[in-house]
N, C-alpha and C positions, 0 to 999 in steps of 0.2 A: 441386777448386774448385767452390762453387754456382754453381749458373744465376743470372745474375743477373736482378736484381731479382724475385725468388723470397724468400716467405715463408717466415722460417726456424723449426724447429719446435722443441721444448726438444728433443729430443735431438740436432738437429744444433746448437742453441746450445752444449748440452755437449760436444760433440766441439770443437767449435771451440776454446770454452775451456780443453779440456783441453791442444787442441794446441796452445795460445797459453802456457802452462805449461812445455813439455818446451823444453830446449835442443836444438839444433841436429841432430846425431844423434839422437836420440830421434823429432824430427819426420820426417825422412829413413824412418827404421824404420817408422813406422807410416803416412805413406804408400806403402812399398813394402808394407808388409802390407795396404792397403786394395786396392790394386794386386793384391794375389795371392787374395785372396776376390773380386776382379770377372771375374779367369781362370778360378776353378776353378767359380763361377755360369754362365761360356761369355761375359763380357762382355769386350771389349777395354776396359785403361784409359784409351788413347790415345782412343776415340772417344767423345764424346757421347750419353747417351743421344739417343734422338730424340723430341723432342713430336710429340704427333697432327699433322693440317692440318687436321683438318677436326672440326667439334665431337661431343663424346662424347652417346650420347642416354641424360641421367640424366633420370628423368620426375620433373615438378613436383607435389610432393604436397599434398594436400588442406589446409588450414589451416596453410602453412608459413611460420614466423616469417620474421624480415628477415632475422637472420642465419644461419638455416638458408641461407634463398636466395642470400643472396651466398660460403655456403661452396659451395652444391651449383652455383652460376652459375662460381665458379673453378673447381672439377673438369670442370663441361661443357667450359669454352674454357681448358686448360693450355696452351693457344700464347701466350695473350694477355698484355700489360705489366701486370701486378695493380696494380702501384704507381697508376700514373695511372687507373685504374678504381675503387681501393680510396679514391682521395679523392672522386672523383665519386658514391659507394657512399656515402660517408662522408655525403655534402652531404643523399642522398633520406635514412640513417638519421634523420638529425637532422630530417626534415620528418614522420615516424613519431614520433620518441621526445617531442622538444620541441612539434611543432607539431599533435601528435595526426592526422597521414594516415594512412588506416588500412593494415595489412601489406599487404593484398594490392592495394592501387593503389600501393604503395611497391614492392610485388616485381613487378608487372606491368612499372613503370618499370626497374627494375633488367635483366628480361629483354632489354626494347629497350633501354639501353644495353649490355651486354651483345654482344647481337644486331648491335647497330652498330657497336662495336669488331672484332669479327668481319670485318665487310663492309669494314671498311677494311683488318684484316689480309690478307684475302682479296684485296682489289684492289694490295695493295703487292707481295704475293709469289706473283701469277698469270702 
């Protein structure tokens, strides 16, 4: 099952799809065979992986596009709701692309939002 509301990537679109495909047995199968490759890596299937709690420190690089910065601001914080971040994300693109802000008072914003989503997840599960 994905984590949800978690960006999905073409290869797990194609897994998806593929197993949207197979009849009923066939899906059986290759979940127990995803099942037996997370045993034999030492991972239980039954448990979750775990997200960080607390943010990864990816360092902010010199002249980094908008969307560099909102790929490397999701890897900093993988605890976080992307979804509701990624429209708010959406709103500063479009004051760069359309409204000509430049990237990096667009990605300074993006950190403190970011940063502030954080502090809320931080105060909900303290």
């Amino acid at each position: 099952m994905l984590p949800p509301k978690k960006t999905v990537s073409p290869q797990q679109r194609e897994l998806l799809d593929l197993f949207a495909r197979l009849d009923a047995d066939n899906r059986d199968s290759l979940l127990a065979f995803a099942a037996f490759l997370l045993q034999r890596q030492g991972e239980s299937p039954s448990e979750p992986a775990a997200l960080p709690t607390q943010p990864l420190q990816i360092p902010r690089p010199n002249d980094e596009s908008v969307v560099a910065a909102i790929r490397r601001l999701s890897q900093t914080y993988p605890m976080l709701n992307k979804d509701e971040l990624l429209h708010q994300a959406s709103n500063l693109m479009s004051a760069h692309v359309l409204h000509g802000q430049s990237a990096q008072q667009v990605v300074d914003e993006l950190e403190a939002l970011f940063a502030k989503a954080y502090e809320r997840y931080a105060a909900e599960n303290a």
